[in-house]
DRENDO-1510 file (C-alpha; in Angstrom, 1 decimal, always signed):
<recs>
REC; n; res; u; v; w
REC; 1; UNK; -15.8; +14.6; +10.5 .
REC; 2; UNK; -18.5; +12.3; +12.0 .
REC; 3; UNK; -17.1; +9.6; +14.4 .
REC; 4; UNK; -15.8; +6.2; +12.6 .
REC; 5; UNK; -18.7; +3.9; +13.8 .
REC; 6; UNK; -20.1; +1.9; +10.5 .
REC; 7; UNK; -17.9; -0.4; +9.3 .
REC; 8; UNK; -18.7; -2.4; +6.2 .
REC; 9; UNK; -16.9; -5.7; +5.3 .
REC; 10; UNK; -17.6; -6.8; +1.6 .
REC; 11; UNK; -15.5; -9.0; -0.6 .
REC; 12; UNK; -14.0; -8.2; -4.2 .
REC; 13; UNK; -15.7; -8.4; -7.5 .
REC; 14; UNK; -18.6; -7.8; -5.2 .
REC; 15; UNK; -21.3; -5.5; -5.0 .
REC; 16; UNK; -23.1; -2.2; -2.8 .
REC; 17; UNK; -26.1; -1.0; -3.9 .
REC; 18; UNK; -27.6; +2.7; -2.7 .
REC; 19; UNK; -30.3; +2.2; +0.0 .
REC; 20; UNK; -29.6; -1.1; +0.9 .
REC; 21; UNK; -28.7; -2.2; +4.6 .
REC; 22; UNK; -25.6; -4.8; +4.7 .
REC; 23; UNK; -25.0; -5.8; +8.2 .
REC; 24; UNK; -26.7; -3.3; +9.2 .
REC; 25; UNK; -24.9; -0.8; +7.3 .
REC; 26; UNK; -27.0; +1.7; +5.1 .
REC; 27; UNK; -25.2; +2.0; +1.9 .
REC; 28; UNK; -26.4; +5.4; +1.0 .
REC; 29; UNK; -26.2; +7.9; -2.3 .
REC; 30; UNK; -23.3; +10.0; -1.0 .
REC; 31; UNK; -21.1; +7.1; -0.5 .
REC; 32; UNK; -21.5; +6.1; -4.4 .
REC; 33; UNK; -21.1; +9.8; -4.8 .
REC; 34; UNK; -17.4; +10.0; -3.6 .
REC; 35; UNK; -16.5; +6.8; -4.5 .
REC; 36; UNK; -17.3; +7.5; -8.2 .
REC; 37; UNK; -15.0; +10.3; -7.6 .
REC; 38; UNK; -12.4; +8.7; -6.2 .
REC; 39; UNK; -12.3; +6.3; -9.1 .
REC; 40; UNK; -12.4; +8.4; -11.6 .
REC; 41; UNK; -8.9; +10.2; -10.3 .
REC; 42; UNK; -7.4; +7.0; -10.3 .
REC; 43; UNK; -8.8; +6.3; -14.2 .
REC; 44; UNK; -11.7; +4.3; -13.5 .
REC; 45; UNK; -9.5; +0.7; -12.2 .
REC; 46; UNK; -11.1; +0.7; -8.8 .
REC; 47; UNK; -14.5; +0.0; -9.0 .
REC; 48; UNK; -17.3; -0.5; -11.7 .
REC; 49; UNK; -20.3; +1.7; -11.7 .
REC; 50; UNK; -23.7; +0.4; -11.6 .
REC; 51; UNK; -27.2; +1.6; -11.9 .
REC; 52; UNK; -27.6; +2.9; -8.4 .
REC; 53; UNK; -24.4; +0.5; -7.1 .
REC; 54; UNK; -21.2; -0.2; -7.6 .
REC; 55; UNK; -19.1; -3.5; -7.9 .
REC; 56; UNK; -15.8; -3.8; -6.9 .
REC; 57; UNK; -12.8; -4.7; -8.6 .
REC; 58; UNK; -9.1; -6.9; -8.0 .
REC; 59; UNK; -8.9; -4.1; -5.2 .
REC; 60; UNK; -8.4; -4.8; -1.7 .
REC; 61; UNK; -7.7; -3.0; +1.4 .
REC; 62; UNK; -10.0; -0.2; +3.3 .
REC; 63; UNK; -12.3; +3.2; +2.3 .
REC; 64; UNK; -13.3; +5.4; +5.0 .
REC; 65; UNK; -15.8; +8.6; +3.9 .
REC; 66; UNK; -18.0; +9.9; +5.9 .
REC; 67; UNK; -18.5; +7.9; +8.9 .
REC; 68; UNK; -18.6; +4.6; +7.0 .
REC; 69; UNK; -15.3; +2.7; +6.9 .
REC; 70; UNK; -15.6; +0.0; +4.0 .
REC; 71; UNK; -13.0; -2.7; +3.6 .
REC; 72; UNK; -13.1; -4.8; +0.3 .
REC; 73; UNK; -10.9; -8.6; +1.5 .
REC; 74; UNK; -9.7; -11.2; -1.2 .
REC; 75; UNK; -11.3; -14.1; -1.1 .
REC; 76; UNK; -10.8; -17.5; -3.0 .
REC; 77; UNK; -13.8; -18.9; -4.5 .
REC; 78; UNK; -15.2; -21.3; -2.4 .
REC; 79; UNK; -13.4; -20.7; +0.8 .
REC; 80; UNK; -15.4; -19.2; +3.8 .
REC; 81; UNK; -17.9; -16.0; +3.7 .
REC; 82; UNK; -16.4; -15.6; +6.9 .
REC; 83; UNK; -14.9; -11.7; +6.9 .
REC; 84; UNK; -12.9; -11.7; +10.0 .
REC; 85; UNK; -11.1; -15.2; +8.5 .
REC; 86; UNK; -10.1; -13.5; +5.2 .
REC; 87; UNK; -8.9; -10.2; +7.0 .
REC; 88; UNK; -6.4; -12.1; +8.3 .
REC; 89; UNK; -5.0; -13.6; +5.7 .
REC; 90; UNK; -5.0; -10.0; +4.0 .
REC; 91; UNK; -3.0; -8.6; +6.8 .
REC; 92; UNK; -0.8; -11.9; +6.8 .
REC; 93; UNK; +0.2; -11.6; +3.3 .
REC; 94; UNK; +0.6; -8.0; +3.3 .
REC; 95; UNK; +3.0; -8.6; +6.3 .
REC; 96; UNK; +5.0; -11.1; +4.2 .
REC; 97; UNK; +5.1; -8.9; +1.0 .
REC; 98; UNK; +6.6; -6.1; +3.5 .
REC; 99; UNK; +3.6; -3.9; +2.8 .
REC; 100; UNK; +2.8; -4.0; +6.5 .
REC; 101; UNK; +5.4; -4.4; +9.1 .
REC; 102; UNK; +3.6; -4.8; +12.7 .
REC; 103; UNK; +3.5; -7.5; +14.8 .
REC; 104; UNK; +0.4; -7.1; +16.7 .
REC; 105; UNK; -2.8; -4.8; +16.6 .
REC; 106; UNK; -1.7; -3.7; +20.1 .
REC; 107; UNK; -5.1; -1.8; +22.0 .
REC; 108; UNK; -7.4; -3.6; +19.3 .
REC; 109; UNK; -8.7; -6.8; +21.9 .
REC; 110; UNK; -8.9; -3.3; +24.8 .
REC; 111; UNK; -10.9; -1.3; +23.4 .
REC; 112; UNK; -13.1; -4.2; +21.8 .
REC; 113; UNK; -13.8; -2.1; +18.8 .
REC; 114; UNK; -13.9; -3.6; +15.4 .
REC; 115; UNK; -10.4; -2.9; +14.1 .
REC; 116; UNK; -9.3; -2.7; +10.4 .
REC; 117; UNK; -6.8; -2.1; +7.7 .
REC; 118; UNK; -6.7; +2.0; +8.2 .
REC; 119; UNK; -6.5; +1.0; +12.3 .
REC; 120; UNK; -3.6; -1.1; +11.7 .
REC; 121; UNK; -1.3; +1.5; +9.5 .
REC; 122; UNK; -2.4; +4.6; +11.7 .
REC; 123; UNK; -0.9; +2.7; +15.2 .
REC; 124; UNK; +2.2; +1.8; +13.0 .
REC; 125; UNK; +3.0; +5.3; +12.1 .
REC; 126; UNK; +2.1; +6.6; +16.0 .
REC; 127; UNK; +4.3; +4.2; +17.0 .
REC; 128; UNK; +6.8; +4.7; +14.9 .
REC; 129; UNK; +6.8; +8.4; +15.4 .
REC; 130; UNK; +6.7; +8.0; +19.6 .
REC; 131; UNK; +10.1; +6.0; +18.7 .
REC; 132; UNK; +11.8; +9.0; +17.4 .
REC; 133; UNK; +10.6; +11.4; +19.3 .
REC; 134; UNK; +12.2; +9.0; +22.5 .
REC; 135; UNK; +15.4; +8.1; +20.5 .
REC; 136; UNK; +15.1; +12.3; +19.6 .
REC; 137; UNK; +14.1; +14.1; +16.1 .
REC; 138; UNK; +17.0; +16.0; +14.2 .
REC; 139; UNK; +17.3; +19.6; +13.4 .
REC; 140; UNK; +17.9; +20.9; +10.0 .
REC; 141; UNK; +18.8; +24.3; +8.2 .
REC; 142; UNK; +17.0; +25.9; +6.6 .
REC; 143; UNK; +16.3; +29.3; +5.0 .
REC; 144; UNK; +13.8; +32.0; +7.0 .
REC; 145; UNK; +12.7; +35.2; +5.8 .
REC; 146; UNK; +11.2; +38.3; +7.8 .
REC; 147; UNK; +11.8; +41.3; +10.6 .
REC; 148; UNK; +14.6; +41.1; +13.0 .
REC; 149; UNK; +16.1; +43.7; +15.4 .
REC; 150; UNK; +19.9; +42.6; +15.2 .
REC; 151; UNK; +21.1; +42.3; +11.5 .
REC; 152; UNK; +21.8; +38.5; +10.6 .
REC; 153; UNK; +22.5; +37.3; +7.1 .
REC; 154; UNK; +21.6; +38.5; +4.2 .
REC; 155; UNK; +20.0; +42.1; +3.7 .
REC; 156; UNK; +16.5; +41.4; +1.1 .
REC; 157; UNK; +16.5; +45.3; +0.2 .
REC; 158; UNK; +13.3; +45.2; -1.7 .
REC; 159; UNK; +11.4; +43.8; +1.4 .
REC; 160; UNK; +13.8; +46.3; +3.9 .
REC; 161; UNK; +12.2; +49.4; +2.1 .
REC; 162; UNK; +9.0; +47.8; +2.2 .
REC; 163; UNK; +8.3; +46.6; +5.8 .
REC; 164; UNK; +10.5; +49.3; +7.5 .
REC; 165; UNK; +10.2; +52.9; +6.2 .
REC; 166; UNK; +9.0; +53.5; +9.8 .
REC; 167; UNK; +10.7; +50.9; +12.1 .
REC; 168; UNK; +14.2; +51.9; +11.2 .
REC; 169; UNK; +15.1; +49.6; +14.1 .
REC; 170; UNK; +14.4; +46.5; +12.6 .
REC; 171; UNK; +16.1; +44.6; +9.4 .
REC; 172; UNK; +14.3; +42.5; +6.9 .
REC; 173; UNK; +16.7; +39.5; +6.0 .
REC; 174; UNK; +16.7; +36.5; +4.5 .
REC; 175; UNK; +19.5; +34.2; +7.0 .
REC; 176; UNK; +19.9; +30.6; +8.3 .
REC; 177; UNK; +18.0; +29.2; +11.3 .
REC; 178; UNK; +18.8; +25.2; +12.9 .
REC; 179; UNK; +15.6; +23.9; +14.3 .
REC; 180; UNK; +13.0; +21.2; +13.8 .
REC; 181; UNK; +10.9; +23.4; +11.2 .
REC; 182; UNK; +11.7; +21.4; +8.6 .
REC; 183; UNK; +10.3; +19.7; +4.9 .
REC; 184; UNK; +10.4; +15.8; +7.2 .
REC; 185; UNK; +8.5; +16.7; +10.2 .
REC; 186; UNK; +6.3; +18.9; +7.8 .
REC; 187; UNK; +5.5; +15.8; +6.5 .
REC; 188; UNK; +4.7; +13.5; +9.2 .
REC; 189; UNK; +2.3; +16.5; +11.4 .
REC; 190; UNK; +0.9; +16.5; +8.1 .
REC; 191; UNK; +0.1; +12.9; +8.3 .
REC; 192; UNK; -0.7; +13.2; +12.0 .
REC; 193; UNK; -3.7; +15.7; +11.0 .
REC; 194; UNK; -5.0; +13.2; +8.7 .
REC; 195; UNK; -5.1; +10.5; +11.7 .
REC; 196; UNK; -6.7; +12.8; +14.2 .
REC; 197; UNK; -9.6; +13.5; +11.8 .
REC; 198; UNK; -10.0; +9.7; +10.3 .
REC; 199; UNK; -9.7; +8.2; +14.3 .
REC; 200; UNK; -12.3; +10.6; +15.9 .
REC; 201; UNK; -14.2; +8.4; +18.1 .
REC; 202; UNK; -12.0; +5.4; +18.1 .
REC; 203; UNK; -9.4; +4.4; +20.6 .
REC; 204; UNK; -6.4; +5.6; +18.5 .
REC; 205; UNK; -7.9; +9.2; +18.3 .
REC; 206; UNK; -6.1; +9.6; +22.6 .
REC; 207; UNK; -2.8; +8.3; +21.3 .
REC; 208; UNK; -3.0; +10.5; +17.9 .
REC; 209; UNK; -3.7; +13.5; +20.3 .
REC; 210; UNK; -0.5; +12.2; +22.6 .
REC; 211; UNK; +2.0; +12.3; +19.9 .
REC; 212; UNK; +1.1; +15.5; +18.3 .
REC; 213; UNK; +1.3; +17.2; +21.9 .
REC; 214; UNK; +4.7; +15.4; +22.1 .
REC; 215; UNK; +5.7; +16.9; +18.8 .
REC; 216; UNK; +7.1; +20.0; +17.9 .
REC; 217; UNK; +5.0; +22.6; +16.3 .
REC; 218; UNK; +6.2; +23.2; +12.6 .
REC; 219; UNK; +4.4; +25.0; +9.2 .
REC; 220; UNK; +1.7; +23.7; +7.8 .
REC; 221; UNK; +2.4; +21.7; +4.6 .
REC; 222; UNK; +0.5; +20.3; +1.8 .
REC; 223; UNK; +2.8; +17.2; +0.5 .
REC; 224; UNK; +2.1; +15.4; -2.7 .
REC; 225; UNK; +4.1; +13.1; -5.0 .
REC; 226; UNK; +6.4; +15.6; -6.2 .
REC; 227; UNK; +7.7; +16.1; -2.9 .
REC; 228; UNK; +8.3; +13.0; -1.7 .
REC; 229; UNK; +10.1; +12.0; -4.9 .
REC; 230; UNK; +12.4; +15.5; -4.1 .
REC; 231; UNK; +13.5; +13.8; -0.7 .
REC; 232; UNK; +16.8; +13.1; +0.1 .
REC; 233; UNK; +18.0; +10.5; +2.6 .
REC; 234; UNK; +21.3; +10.9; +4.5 .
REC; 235; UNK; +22.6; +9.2; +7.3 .
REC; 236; UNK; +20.6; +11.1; +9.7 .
REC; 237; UNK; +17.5; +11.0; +8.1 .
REC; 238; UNK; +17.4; +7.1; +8.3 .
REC; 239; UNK; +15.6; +6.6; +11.1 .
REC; 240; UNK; +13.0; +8.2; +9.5 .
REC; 241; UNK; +12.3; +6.2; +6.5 .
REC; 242; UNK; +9.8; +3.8; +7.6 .
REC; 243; UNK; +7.6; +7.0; +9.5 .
REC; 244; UNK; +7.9; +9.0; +5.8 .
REC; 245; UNK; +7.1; +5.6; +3.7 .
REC; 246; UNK; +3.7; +5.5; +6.0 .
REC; 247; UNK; +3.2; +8.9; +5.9 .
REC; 248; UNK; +3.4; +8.9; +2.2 .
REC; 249; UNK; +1.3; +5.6; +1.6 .
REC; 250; UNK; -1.3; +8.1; +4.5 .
REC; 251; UNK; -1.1; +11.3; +2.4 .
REC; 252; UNK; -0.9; +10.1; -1.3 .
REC; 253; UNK; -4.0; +8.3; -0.4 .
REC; 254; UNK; -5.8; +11.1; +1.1 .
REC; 255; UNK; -8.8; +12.9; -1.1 .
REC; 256; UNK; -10.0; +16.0; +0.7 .
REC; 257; UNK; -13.2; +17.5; -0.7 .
REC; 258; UNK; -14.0; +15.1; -2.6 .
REC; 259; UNK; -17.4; +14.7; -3.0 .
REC; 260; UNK; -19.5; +18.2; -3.6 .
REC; 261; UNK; -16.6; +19.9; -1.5 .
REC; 262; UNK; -17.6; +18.3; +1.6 .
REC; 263; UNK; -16.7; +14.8; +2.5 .
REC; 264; UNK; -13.1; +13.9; +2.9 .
REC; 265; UNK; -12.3; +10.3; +1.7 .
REC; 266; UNK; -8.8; +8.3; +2.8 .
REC; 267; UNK; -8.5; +4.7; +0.8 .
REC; 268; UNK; -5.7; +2.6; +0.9 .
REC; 269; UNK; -6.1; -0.3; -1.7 .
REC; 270; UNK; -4.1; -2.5; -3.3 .
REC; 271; UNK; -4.2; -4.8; -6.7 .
REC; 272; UNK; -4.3; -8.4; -5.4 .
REC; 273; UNK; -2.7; -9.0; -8.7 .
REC; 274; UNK; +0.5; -7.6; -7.5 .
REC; 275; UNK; +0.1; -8.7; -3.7 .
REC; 276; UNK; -0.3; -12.4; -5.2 .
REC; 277; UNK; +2.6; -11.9; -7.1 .
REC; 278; UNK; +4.5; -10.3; -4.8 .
REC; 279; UNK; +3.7; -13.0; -1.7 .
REC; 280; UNK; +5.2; -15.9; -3.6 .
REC; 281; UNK; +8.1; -14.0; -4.8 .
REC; 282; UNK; +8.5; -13.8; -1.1 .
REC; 283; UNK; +8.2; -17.3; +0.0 .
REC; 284; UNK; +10.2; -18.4; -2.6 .
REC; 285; UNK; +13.0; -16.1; -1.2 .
REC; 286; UNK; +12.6; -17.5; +2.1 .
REC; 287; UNK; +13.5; -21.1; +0.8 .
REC; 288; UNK; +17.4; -21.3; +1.6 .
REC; 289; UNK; +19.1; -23.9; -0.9 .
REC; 290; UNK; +22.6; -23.5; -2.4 .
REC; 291; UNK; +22.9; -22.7; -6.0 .
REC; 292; UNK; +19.3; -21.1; -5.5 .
REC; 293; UNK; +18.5; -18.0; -7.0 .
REC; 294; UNK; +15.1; -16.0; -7.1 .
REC; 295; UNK; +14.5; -12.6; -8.8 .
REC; 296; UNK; +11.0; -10.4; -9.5 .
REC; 297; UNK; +10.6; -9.1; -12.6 .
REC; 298; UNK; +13.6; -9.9; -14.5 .
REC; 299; UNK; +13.0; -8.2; -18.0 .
REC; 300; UNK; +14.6; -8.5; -21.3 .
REC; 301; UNK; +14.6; -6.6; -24.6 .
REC; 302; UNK; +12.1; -7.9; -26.9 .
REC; 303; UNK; +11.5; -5.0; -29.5 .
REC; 304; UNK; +12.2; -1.5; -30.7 .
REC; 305; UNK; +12.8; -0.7; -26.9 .
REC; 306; UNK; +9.8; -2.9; -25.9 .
REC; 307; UNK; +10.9; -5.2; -23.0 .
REC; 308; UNK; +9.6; -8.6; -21.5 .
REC; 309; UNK; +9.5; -9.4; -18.0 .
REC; 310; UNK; +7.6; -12.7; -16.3 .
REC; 311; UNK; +7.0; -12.5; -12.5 .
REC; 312; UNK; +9.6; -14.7; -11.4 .
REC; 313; UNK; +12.6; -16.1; -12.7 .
REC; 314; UNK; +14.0; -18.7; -10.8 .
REC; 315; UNK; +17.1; -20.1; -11.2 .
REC; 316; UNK; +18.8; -23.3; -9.5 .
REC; 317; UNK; +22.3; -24.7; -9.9 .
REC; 318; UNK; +22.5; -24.6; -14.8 .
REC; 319; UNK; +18.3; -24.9; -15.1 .
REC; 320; UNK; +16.2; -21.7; -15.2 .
REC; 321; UNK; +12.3; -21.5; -14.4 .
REC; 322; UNK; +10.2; -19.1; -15.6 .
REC; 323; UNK; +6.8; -18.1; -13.5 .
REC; 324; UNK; +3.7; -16.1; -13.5 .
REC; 325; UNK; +1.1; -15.7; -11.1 .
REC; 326; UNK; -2.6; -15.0; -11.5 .
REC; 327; UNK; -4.7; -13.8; -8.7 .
REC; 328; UNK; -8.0; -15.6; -10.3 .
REC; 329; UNK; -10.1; -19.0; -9.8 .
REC; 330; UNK; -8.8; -21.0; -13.0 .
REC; 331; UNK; -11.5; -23.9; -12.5 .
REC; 332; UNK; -11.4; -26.6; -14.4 .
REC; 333; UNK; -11.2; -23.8; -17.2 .
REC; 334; UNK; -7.5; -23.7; -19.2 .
REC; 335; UNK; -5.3; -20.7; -19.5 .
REC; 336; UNK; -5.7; -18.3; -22.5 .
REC; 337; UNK; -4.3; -18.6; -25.4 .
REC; 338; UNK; -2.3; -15.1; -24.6 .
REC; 339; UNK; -0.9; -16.7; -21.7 .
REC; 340; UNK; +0.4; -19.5; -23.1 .
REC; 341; UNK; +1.8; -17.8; -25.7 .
REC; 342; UNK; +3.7; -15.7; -23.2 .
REC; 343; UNK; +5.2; -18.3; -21.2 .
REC; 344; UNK; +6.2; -19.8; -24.5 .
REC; 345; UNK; +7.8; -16.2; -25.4 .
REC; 346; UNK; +9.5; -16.3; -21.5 .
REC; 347; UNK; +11.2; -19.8; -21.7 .
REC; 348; UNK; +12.9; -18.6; -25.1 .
REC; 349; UNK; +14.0; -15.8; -24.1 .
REC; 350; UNK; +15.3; -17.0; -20.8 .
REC; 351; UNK; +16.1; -20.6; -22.2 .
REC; 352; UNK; +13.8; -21.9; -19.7 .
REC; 353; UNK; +13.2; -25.7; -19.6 .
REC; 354; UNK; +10.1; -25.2; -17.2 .
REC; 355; UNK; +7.4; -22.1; -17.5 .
REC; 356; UNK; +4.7; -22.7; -14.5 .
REC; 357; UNK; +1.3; -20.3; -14.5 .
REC; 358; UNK; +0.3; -20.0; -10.8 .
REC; 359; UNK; -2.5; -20.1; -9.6 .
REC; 360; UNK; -4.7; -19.6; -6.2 .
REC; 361; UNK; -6.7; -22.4; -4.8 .
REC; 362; UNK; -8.3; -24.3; -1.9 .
REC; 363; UNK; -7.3; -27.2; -2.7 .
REC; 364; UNK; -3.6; -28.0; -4.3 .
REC; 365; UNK; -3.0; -29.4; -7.7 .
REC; 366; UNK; +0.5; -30.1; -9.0 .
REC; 367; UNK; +1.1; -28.7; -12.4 .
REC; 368; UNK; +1.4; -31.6; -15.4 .
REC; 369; UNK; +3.8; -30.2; -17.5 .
REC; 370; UNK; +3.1; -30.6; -21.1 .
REC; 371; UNK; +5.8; -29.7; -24.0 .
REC; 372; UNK; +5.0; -27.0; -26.1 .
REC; 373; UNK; +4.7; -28.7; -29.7 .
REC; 374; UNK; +8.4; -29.4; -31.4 .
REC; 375; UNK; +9.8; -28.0; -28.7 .
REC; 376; UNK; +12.2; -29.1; -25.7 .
REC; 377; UNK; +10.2; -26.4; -23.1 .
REC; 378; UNK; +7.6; -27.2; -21.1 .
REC; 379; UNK; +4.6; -25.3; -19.5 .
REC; 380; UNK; +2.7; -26.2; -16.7 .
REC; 381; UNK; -0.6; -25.0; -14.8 .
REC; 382; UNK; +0.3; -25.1; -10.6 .
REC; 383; UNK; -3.2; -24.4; -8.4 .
REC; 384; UNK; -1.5; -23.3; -5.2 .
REC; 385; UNK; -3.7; -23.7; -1.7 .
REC; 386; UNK; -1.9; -21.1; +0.8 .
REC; 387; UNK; -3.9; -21.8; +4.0 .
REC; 388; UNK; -3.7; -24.0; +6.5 .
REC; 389; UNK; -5.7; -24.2; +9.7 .
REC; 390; UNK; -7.4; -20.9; +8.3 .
REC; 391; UNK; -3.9; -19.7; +8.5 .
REC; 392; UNK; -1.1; -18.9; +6.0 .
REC; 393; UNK; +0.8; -22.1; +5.0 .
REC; 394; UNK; +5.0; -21.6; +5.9 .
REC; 395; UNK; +6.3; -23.9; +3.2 .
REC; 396; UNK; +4.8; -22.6; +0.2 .
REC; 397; UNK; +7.7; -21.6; -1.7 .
REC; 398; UNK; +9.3; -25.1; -1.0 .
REC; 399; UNK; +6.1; -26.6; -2.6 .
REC; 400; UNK; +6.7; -25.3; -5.3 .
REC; 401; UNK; +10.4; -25.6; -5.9 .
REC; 402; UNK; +9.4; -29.1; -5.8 .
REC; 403; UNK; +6.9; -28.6; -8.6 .
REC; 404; UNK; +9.8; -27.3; -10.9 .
REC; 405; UNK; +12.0; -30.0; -9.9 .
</recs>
């Protein structure tokens, strides 16, 4: 694994094309190789291919493969080209949404290296780990098989006749042992590999290198979806859960071999559709009235086992409010037809007297609610500026509460 040294910066719905230098950074065949790979395993919704190039999608977040480290940032349209600007508000929002919970970088402004998205998660899950090892890991039970002088458990008579037709001294059984060696810290040295090959060269790859030394040495593991989905929590186990949710997010995300059996690629992304949804579902949970009441997708049978569910469904004191969010640059363009349609569908169903299609903007515009025809419901188009100062506005969800009110 070549050290992490390239780091390219690039913005969504934007493009890389092969043997072009961007910042300095040579975007080169192999890349589009793997990356063409990688989005074909997750059915073509990351990226479009090009001739020679690819563009990028709603995707944000970070790619590292091969020594280049790519990270794809939203952007509203018009706002700044400035990179370092917009990976901030990334990181903010994905730290309200819950997606991210750290409150500072930590050796970043140290070390003076250009930090990012993959950075960020790997210190969270060191540092989470260093936490239990100091507050001390568990032991578990489990079941161990092979050659042992004393008899203990069960006899495996197959594998007795087998191993010891000679050494009539020793007893092949299958019997309980209590020790760390178990599925949980399988799972998080497996994610500690993963960060000592992806932070070669940077100043996690010492602190990687500190906790595995720290930890104790268990099997070798090769975790996917299925087992994370088998694990059980328990009262012990729950000071792990945060560790094994980054771990997961670290493993799930990792494709070994995946270009021409060589390359090893990690990418963490995520569908700013969702984030955008997902943020103001936050902030409008954050606003503390009585008779308040917020809830995320909220469905309701619609037909033959088909269900509807908007974004938000907001409810305060008898009224109800209906919302949906798009991550997109309306313009001076109006909504589809489709979407209007739905938000008519939603205040029916919820017997809404307000539907409100949210958008992002840089500059605020209060929605002008318009009746739908012979009808008592109302929808309305909101164009939502979340910055301030370059930063994250605070009072967003009150904003619009006010709008619906």
């Amino acid at each position: 694994m070549n050290n992490r040294k390239n780091i390219l910066q690039v913005f969504e719905h934007s493009k890389l094309q092969v043997g072009r230098e961007y910042n300095n950074v040579l975007f080169e065949e192999k890349h589009l190789n793997a990356l063409a790979k990688l989005n074909q395993l997750h059915n073509n919704e990351y990226f479009t291919l090009l001739h020679k190039g690819i563009k990028f999608s709603q995707y944000v977040g970070v790619i590292q493969i091969d020594g280049l480290t790519i990270e794809i940032l939203p952007k509203i349209d018009g706002g700044s080209n400035n990179e370092s600007h917009w990976q901030k508000v990334l990181i903010n929002m994905l730290r309200t949404t819950r997606r991210l919970k750290v409150n500072k970088v930590g050796q970043a402004k140290v070390s003076k290296q250009q930090i990012h998205l993959l950075d960020i998660y790997f210190e969270w899950f060191l540092n989470e780990t260093q936490l239990l090892i100091r507050q001390g890991l568990i032991r578990q039970y489990r079941t161990k098989k092979g050659n042992i002088k004393a008899l203990k458990g069960k006899l495996v008579f197959a594998a007795h006749l087998n191993h010891n037709l000679i050494h009539k001294e020793r007893f092949y059984t299958e019997h309980q042992v209590y020790d760390y060696d178990h599925q949980i810290h399988q799972i998080l040295s497996q994610a500690l590999d993963i960060i000592g090959q992806f932070s070669s060269g940077t100043y996690l790859y010492s602190k990687c290198k500190r906790v595995q030394a720290a930890f104790p040495d268990v099997s070798n593991t090769a975790a996917n979806l299925h087992t994370f989905d088998k694990l059980v929590s328990n009262r012990k186990t729950k000071p792990y859960a945060t560790a094994l949710e980054i771990a997961r997010l670290i493993i799930l995300n990792f494709a070994p071999n995946i270009s021409n059996g060589k390359e090893k690629m990690l990418a963490l992304l995520f569908d700013m559709n969702n984030l955008w949804e997902e943020y103001v579902l936050a902030k409008l949970k954050s606003v503390h009235i009585d008779g308040l009441s917020v809830k995320g997708q909220e469905s309701k049978p619609f037909w033959n086992r088909i269900k509807i569910r908007p974004d938000i469904v907001l409810r305060k004191d008898s009224k109800t409010y209906v919302i949906d969010t798009k991550w997109k640059n309306i313009g001076s363009n109006k909504p589809s037809t489709n979407d209007l349609r739905q938000m008519y569908v939603y205040n029916k169903y919820w017997e809404s007297s307000r539907a409100l299609l949210l958008y992002p903007s840089l500059i605020t515009e209060k929605p002008n609610f318009i009746s739908f025809k012979n009808e008592k419901q109302e929808c309305g188009i909101g164009k939502l500026n979340i910055l301030e100062d370059g930063n994250l506005k605070d009072n967003c969800g009150q904003e619009i509460i006010n709008w619906l009110n």
